[in-house]
Biotite code that builds the C-alpha atoms (Angstrom):
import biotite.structure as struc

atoms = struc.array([
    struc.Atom([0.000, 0.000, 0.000], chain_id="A", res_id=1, res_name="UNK", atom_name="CA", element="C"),
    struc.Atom([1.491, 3.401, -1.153], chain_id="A", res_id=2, res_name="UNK", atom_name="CA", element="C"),
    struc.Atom([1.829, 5.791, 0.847], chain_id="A", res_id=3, res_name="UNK", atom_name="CA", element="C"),
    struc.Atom([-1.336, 8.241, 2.732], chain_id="A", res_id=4, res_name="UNK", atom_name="CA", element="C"),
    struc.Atom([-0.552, 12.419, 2.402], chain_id="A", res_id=5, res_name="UNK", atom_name="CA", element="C"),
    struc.Atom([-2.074, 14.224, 5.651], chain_id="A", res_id=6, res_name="UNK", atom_name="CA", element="C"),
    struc.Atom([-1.955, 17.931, 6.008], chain_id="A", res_id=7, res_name="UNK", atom_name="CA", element="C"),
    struc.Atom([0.824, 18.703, 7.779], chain_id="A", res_id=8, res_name="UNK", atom_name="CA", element="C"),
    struc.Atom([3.244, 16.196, 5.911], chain_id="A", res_id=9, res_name="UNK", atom_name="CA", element="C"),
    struc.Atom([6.841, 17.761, 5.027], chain_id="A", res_id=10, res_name="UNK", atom_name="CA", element="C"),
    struc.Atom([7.328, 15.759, 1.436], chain_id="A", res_id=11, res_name="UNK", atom_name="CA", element="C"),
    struc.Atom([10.464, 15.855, -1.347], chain_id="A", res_id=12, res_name="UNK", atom_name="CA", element="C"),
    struc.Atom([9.212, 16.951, -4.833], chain_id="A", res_id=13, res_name="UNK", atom_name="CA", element="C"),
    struc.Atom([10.251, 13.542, -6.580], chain_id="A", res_id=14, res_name="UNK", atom_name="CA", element="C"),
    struc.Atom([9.938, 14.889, -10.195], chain_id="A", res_id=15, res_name="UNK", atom_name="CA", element="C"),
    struc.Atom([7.959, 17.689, -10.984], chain_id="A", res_id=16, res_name="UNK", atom_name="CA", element="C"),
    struc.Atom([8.312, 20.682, -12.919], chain_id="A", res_id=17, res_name="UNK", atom_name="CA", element="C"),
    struc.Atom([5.862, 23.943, -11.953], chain_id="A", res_id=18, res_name="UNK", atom_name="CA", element="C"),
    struc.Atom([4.104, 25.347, -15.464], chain_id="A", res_id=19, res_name="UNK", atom_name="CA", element="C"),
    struc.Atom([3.170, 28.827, -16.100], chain_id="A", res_id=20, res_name="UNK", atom_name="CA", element="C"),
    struc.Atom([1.764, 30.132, -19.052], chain_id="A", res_id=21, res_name="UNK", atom_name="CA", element="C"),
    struc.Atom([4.374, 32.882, -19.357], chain_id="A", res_id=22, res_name="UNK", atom_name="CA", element="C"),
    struc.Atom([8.040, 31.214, -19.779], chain_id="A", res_id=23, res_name="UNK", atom_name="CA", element="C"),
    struc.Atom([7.247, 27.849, -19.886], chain_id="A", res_id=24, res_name="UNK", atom_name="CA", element="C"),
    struc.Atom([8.002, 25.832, -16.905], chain_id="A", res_id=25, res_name="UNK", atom_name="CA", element="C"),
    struc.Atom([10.449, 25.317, -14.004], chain_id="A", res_id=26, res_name="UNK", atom_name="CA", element="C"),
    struc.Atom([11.826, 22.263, -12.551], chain_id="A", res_id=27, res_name="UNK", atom_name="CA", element="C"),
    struc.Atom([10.840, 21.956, -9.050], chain_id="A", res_id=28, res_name="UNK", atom_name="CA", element="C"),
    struc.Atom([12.702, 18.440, -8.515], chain_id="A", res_id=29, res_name="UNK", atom_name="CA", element="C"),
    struc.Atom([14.261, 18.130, -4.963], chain_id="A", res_id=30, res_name="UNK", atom_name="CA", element="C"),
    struc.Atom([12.287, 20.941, -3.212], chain_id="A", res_id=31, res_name="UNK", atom_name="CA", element="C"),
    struc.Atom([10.733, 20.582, 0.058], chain_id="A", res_id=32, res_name="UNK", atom_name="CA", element="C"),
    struc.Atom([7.189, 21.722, 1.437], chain_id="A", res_id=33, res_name="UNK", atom_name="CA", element="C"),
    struc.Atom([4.337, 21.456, 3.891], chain_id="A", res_id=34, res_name="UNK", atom_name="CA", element="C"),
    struc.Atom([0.885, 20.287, 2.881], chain_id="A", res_id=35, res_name="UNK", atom_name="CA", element="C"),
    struc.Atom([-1.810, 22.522, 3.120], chain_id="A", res_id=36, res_name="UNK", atom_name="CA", element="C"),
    struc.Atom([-4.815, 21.207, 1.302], chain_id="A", res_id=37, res_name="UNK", atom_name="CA", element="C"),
    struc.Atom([-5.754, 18.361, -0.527], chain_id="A", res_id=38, res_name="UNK", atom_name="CA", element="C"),
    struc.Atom([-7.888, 18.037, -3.356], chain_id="A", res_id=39, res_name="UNK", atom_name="CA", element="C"),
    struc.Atom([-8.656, 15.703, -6.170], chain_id="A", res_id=40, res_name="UNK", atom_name="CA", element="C"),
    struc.Atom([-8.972, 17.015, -10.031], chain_id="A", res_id=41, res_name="UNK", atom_name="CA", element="C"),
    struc.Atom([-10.510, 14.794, -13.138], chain_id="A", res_id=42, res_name="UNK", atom_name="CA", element="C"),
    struc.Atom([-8.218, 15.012, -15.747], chain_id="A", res_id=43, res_name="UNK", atom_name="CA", element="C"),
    struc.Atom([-8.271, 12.977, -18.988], chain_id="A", res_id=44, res_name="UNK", atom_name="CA", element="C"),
    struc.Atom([-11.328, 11.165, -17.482], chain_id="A", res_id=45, res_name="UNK", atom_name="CA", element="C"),
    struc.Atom([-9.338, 10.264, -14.619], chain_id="A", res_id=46, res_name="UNK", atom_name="CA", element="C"),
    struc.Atom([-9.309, 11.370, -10.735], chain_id="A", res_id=47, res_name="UNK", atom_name="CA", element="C"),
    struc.Atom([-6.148, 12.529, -9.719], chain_id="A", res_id=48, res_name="UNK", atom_name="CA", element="C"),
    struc.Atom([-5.357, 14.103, -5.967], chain_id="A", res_id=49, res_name="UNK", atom_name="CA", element="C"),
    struc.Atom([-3.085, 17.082, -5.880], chain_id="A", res_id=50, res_name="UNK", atom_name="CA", element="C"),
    struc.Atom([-1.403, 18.408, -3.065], chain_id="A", res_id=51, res_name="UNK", atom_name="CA", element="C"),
    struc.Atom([-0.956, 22.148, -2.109], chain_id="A", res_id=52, res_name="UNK", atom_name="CA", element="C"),
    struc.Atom([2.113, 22.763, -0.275], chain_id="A", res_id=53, res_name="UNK", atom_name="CA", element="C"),
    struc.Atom([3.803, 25.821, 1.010], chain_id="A", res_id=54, res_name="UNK", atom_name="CA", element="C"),
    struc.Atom([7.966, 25.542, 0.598], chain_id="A", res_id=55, res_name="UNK", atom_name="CA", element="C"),
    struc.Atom([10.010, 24.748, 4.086], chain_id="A", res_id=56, res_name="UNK", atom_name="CA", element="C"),
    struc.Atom([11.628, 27.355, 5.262], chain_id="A", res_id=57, res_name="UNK", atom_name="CA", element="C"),
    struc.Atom([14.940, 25.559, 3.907], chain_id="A", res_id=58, res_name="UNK", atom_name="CA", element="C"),
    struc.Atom([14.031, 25.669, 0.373], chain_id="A", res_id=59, res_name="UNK", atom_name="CA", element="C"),
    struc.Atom([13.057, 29.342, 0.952], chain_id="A", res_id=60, res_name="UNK", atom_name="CA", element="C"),
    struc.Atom([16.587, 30.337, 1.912], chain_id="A", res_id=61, res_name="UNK", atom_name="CA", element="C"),
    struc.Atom([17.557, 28.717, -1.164], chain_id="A", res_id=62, res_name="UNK", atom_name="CA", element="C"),
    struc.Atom([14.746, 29.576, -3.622], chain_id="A", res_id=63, res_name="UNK", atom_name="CA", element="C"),
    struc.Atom([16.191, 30.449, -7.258], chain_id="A", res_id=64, res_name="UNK", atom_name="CA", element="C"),
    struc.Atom([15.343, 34.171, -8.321], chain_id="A", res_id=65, res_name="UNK", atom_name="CA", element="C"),
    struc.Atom([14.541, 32.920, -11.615], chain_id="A", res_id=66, res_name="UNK", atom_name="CA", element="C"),
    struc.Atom([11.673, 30.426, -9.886], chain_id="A", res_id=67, res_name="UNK", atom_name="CA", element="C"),
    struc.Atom([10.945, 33.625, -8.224], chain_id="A", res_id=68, res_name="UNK", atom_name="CA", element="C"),
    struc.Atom([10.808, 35.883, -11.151], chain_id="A", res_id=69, res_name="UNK", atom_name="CA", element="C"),
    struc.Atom([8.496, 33.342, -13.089], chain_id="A", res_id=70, res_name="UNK", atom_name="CA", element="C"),
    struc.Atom([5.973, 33.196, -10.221], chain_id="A", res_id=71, res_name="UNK", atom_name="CA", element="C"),
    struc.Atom([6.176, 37.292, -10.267], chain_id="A", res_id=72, res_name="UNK", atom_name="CA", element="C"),
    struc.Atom([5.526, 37.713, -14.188], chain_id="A", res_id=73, res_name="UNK", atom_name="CA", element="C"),
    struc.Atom([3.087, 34.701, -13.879], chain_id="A", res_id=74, res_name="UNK", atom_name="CA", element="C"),
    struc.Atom([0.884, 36.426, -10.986], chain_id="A", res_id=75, res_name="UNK", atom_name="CA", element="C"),
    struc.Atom([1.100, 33.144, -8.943], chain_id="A", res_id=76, res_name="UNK", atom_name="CA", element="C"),
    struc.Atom([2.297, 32.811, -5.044], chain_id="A", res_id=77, res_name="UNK", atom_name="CA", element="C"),
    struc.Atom([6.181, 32.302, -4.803], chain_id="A", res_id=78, res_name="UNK", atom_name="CA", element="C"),
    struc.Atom([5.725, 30.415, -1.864], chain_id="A", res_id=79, res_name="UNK", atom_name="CA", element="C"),
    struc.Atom([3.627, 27.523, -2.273], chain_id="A", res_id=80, res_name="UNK", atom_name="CA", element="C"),
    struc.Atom([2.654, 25.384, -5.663], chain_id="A", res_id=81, res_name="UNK", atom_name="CA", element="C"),
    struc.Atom([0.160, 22.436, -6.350], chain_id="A", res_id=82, res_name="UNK", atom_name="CA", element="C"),
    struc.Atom([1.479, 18.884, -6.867], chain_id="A", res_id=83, res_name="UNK", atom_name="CA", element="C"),
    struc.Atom([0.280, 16.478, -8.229], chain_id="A", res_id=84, res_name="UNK", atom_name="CA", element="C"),
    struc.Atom([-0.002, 13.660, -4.682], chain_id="A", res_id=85, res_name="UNK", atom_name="CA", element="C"),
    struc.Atom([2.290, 10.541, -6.614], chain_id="A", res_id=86, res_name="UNK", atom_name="CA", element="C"),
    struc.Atom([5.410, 13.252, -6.974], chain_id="A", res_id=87, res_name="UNK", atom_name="CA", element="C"),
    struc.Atom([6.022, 13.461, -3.347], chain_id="A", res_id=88, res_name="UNK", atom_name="CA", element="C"),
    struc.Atom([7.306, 11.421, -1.004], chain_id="A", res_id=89, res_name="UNK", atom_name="CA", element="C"),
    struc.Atom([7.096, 12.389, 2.730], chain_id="A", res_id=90, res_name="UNK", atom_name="CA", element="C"),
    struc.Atom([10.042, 13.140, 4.570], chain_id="A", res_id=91, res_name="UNK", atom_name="CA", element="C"),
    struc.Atom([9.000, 12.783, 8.046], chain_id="A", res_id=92, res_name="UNK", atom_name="CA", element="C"),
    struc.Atom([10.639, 16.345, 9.565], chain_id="A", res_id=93, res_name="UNK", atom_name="CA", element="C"),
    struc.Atom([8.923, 18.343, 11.640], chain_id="A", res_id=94, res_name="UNK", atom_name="CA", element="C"),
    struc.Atom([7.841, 22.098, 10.087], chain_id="A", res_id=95, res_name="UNK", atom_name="CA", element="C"),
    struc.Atom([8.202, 24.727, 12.238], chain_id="A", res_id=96, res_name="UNK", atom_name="CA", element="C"),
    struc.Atom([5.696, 27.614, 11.386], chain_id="A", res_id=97, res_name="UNK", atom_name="CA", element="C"),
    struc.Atom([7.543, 30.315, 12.815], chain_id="A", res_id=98, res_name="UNK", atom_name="CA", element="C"),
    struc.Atom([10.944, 29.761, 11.487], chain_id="A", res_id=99, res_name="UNK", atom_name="CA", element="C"),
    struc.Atom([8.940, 29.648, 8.201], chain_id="A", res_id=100, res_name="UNK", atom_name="CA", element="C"),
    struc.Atom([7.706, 32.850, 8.889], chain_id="A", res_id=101, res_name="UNK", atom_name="CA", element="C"),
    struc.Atom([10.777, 34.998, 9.544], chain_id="A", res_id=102, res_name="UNK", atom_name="CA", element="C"),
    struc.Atom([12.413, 33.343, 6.504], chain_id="A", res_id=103, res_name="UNK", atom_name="CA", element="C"),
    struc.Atom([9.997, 34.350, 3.959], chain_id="A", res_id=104, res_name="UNK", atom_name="CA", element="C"),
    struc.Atom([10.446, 37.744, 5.503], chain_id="A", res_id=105, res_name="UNK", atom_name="CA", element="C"),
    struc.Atom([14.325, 38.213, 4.946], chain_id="A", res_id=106, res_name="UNK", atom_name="CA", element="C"),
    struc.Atom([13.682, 36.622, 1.358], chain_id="A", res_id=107, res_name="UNK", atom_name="CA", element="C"),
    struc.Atom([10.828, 38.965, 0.581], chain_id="A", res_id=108, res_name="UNK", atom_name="CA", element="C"),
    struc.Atom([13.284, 41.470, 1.686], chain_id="A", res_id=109, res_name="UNK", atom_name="CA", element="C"),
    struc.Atom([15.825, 40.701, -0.761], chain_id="A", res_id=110, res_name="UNK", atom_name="CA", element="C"),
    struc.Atom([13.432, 40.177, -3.822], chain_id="A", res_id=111, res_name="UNK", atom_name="CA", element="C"),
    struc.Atom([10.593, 42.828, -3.560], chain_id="A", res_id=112, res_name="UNK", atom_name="CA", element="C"),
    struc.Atom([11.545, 45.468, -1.204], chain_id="A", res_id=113, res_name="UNK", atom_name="CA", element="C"),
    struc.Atom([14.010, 47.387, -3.100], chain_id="A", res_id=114, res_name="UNK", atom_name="CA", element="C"),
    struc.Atom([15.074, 50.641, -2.472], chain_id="A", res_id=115, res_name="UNK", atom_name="CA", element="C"),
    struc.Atom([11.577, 52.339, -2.130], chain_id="A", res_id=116, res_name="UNK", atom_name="CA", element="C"),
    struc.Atom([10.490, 54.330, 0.528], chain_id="A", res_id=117, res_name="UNK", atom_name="CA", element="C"),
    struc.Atom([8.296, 51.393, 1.856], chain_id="A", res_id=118, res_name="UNK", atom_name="CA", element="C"),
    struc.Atom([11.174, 48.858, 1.331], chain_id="A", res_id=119, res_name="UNK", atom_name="CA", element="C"),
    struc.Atom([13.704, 50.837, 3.127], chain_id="A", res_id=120, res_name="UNK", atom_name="CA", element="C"),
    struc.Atom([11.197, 51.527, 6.086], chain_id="A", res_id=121, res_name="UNK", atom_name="CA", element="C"),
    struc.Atom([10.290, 47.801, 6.200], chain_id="A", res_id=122, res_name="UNK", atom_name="CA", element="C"),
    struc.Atom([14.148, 47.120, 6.609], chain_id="A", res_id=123, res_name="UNK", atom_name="CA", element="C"),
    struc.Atom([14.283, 49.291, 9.517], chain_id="A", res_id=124, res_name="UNK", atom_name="CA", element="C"),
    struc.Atom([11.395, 47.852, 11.043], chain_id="A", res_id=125, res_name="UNK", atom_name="CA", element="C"),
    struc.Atom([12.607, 44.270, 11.129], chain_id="A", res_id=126, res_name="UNK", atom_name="CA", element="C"),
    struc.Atom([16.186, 45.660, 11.898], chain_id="A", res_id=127, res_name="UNK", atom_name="CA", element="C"),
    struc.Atom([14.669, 46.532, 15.504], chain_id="A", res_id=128, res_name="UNK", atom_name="CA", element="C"),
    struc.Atom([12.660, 43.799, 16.149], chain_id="A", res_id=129, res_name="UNK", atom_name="CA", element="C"),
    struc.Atom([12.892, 42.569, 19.469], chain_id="A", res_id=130, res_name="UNK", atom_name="CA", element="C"),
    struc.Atom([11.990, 38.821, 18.306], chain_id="A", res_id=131, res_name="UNK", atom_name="CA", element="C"),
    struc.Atom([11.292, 38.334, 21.926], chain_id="A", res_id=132, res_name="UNK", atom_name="CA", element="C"),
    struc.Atom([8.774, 40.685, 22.226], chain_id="A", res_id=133, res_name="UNK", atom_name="CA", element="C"),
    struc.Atom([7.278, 40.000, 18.370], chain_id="A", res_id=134, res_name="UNK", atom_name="CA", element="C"),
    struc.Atom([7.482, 36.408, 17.644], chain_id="A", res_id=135, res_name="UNK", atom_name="CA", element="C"),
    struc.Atom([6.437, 36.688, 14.274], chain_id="A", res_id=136, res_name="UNK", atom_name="CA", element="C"),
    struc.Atom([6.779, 39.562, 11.738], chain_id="A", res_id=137, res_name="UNK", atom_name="CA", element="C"),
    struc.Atom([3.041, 40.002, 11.729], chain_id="A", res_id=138, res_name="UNK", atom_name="CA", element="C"),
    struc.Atom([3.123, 41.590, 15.111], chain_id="A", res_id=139, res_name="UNK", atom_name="CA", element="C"),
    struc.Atom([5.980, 44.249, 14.164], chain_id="A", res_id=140, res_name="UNK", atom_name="CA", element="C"),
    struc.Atom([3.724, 45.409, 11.843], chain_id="A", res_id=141, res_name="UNK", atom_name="CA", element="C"),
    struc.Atom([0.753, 45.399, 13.605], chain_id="A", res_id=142, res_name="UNK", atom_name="CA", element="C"),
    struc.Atom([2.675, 47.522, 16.442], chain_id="A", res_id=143, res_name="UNK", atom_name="CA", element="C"),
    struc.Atom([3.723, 49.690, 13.904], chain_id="A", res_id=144, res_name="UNK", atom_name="CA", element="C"),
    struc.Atom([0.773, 50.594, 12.470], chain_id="A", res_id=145, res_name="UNK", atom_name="CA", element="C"),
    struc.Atom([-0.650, 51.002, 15.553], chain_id="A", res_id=146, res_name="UNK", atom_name="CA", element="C"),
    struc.Atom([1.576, 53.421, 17.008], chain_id="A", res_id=147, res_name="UNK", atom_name="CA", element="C"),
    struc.Atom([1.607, 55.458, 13.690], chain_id="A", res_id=148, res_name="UNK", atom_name="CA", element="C"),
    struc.Atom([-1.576, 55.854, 11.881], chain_id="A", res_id=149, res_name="UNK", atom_name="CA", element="C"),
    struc.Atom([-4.102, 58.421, 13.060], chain_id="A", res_id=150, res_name="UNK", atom_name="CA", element="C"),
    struc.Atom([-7.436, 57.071, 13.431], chain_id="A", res_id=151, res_name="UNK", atom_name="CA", element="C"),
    struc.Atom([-10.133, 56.606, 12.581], chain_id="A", res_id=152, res_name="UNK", atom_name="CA", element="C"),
    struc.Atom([-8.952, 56.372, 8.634], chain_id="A", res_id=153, res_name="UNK", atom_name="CA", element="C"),
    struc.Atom([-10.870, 55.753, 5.517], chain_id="A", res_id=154, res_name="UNK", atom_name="CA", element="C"),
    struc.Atom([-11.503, 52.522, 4.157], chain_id="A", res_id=155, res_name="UNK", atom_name="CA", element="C"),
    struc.Atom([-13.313, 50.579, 1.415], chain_id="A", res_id=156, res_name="UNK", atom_name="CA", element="C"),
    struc.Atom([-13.943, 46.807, 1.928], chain_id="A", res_id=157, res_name="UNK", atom_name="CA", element="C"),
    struc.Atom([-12.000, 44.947, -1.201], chain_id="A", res_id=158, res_name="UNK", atom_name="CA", element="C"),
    struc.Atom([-12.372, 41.581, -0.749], chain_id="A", res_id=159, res_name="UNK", atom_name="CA", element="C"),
    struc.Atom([-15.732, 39.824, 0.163], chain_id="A", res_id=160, res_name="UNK", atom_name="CA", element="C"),
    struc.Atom([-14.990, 36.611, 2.768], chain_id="A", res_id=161, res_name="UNK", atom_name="CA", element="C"),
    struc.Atom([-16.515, 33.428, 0.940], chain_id="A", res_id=162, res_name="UNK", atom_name="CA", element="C"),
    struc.Atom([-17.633, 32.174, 3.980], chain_id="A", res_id=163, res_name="UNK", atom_name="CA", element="C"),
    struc.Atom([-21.077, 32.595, 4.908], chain_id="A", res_id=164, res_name="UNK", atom_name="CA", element="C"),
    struc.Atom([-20.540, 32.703, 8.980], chain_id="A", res_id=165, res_name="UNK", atom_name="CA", element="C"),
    struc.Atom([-18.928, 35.720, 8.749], chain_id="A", res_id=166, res_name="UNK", atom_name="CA", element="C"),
    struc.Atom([-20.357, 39.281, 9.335], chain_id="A", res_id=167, res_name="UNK", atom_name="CA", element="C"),
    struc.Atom([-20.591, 39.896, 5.337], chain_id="A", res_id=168, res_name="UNK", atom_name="CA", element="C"),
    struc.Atom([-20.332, 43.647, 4.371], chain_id="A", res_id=169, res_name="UNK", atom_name="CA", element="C"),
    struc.Atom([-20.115, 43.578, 0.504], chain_id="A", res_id=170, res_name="UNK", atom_name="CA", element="C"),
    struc.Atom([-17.016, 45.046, -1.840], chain_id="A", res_id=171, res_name="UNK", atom_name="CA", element="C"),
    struc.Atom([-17.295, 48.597, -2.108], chain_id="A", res_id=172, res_name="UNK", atom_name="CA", element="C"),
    struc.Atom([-18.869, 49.507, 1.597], chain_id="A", res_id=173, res_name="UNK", atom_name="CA", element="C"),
    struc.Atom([-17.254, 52.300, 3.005], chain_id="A", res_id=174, res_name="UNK", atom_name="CA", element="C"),
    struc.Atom([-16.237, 51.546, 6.422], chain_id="A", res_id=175, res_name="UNK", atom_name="CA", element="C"),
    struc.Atom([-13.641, 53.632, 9.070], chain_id="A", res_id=176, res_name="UNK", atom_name="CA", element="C"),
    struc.Atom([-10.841, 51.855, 10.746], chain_id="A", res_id=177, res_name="UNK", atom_name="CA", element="C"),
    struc.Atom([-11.115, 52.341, 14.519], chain_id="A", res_id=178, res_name="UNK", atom_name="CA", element="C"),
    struc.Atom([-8.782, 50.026, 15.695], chain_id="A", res_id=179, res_name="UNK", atom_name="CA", element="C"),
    struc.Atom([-5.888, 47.605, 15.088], chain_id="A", res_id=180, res_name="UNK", atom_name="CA", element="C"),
    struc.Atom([-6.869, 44.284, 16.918], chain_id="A", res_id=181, res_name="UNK", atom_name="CA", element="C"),
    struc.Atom([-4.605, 41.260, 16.719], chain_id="A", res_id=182, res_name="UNK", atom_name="CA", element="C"),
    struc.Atom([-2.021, 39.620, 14.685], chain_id="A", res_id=183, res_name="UNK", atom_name="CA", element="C"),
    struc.Atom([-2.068, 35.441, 14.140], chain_id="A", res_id=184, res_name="UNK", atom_name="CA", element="C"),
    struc.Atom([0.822, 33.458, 13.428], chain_id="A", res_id=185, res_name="UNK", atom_name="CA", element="C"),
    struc.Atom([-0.368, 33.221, 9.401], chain_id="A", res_id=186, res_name="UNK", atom_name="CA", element="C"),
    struc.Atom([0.469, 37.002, 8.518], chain_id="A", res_id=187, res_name="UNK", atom_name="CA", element="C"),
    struc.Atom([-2.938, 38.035, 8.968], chain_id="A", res_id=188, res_name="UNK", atom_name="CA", element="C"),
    struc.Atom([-3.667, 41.271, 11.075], chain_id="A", res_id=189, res_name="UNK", atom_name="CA", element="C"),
    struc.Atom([-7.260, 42.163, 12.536], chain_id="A", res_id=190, res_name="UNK", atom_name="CA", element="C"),
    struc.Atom([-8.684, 45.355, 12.726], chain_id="A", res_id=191, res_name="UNK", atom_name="CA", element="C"),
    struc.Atom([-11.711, 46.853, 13.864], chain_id="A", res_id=192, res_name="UNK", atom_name="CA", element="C"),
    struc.Atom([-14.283, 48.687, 11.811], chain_id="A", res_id=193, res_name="UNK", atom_name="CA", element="C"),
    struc.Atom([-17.542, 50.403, 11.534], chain_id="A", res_id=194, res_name="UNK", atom_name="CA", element="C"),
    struc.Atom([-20.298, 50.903, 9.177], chain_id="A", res_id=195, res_name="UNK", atom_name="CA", element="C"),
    struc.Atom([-23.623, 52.747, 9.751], chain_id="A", res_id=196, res_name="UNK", atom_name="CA", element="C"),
    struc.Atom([-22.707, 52.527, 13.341], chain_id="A", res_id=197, res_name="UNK", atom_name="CA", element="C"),
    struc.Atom([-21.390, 48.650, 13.780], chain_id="A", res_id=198, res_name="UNK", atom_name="CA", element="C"),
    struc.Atom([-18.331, 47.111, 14.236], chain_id="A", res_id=199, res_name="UNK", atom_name="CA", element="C"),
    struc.Atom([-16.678, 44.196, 12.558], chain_id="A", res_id=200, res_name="UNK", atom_name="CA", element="C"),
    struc.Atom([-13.777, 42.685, 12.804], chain_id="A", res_id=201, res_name="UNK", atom_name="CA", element="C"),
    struc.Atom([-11.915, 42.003, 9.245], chain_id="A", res_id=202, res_name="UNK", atom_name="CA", element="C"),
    struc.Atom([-8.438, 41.071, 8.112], chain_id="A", res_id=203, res_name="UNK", atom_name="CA", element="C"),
    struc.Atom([-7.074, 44.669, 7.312], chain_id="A", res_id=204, res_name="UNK", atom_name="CA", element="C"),
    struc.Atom([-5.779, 42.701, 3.800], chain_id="A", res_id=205, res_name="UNK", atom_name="CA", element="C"),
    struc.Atom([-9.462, 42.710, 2.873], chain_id="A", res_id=206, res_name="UNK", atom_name="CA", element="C"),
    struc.Atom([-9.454, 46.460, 3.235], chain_id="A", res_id=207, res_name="UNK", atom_name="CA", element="C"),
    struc.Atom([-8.316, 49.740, 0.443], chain_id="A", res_id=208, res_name="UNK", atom_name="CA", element="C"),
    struc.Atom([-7.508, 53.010, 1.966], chain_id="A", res_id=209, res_name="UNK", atom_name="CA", element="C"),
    struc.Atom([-9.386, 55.748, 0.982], chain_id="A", res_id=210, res_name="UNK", atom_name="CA", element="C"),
    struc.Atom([-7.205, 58.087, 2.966], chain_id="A", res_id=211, res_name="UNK", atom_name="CA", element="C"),
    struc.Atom([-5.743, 61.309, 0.750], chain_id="A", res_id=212, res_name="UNK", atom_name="CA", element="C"),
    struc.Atom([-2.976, 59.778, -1.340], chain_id="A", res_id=213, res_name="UNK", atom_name="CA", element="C"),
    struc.Atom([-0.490, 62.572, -0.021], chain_id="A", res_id=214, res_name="UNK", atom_name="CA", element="C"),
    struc.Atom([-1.062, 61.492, 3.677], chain_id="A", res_id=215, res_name="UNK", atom_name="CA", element="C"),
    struc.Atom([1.108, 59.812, 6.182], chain_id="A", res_id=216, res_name="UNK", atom_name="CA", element="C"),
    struc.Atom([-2.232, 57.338, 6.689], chain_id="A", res_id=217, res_name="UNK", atom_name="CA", element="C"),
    struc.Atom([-1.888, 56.572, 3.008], chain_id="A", res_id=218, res_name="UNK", atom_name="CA", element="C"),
    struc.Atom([2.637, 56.327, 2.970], chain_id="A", res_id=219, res_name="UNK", atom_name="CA", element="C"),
    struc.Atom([1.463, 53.940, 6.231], chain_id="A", res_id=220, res_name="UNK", atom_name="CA", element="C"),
    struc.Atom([-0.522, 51.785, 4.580], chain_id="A", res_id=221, res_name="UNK", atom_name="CA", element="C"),
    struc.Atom([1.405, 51.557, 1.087], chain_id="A", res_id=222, res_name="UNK", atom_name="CA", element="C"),
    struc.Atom([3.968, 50.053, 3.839], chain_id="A", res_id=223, res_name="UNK", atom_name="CA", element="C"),
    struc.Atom([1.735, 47.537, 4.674], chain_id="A", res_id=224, res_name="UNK", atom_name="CA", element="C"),
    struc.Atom([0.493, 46.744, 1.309], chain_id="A", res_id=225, res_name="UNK", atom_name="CA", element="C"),
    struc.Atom([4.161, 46.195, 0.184], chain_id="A", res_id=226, res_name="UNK", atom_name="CA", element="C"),
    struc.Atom([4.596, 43.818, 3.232], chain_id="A", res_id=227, res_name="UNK", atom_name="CA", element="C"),
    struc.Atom([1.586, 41.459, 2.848], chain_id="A", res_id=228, res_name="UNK", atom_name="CA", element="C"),
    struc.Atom([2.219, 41.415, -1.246], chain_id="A", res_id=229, res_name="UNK", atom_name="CA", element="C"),
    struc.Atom([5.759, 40.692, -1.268], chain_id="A", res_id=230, res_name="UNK", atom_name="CA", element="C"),
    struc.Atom([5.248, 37.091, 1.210], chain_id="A", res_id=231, res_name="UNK", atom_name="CA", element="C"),
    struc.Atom([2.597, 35.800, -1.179], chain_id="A", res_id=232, res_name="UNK", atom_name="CA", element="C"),
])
């Protein structure tokens, strides 16, 4: 009996090579990831299970910037791929989430930041870090945001959530940012908002500034923006 693929499994790429429909394809033999999700797929009248996995924090530190530069042009997350569930083989090593964490951060550094405004102000933020204080890079953000932006600030909600137990409030709505809530382990950061005198809490990733593009809300919040992008 072959092998059974939980999520959670670390697996080895066995032979594999990632297509995109701009420049072709890249061989993604020999990398390492976590499983995230499985799902199954009917192709050529046959059911085949795929496997989406986001890369170990070792095969981050060692990503190739032409992989990267691919994913970029292609529109399609630099730090995860589906695969199809016979190409891996499962390691057995443990993942550790927040190791995983802080290296996508130094390589996001060195592949999207640049020398912009945002990038160099990200660089400083992360410089400072007290890792014992903010165990994850998610929280210096959070604490910088919330000791810098002026609130309430504008906002217009981007993203609808798909899922139908949360409070919906539909693209488009208007709503101000009162507060910055929380920050989990997955990059996301919680804030608080209100619409027509109610609050919700929201991931602030589902949220556009409206705030005056000349203001220091809106040079906050293209730091942010730059941030969450760059580790996807």
């Amino acid at each position: 009996m072959g092998q059974v693929l939980s999520v959670g499994d670390v697996v080895r790429i066995s032979d594999f090579a990632a297509e995109f429909e701009i420049g072709g394809s890249y061989d993604v033999s020999g990398m390492k990831g976590v499983v995230t999700d499985l799902f199954s797929e009917d192709e050529n009248q046959v059911r085949v299970t795929h496997a989406m996995i986001r890369w170990t924090a070792d095969t981050i530190r060692a990503i190739p910037e032409a992989y990267v530069s691919q994913c970029v042009e292609n529109e399609y997350c630099w730090t995860m791929t589906n695969v199809p569930a016979d190409r891996l083989e499962i390691t057995g090593e443990p993942f550790n989430e927040i190791e995983w964490q802080w290296t996508v951060n130094e390589k996001a550094s060195e592949f999207f930041w640049g020398a912009s405004p945002e990038g160099r102000k990200l660089r400083q933020l992360f410089y400072a870090a007290d890792r014992k204080k903010a165990m994850i890079p998610a929280q210096v953000v959070l604490d910088f945001l919330r000791d810098q932006v002026r609130l309430p600030a504008g906002a217009v909600v981007s993203y609808e959530s798909p899922d139908p137990e949360d409070v919906k409030l539909d693209t488009g709505t208007r709503v101000e940012l009162v507060a910055f809530n929380s920050a989990d382990i997955r990059m996301n950061l919680y804030c608080e908002v209100v619409e027509s005198g109610r609050s919700y809490l929201l991931p602030l990733e589902d949220l556009e500034s409206t705030e005056k593009r000349s203001s220091k809300n809106s040079r906050l919040f293209e730091i942010y923006y730059l941030w969450v992008s760059s580790r996807l």
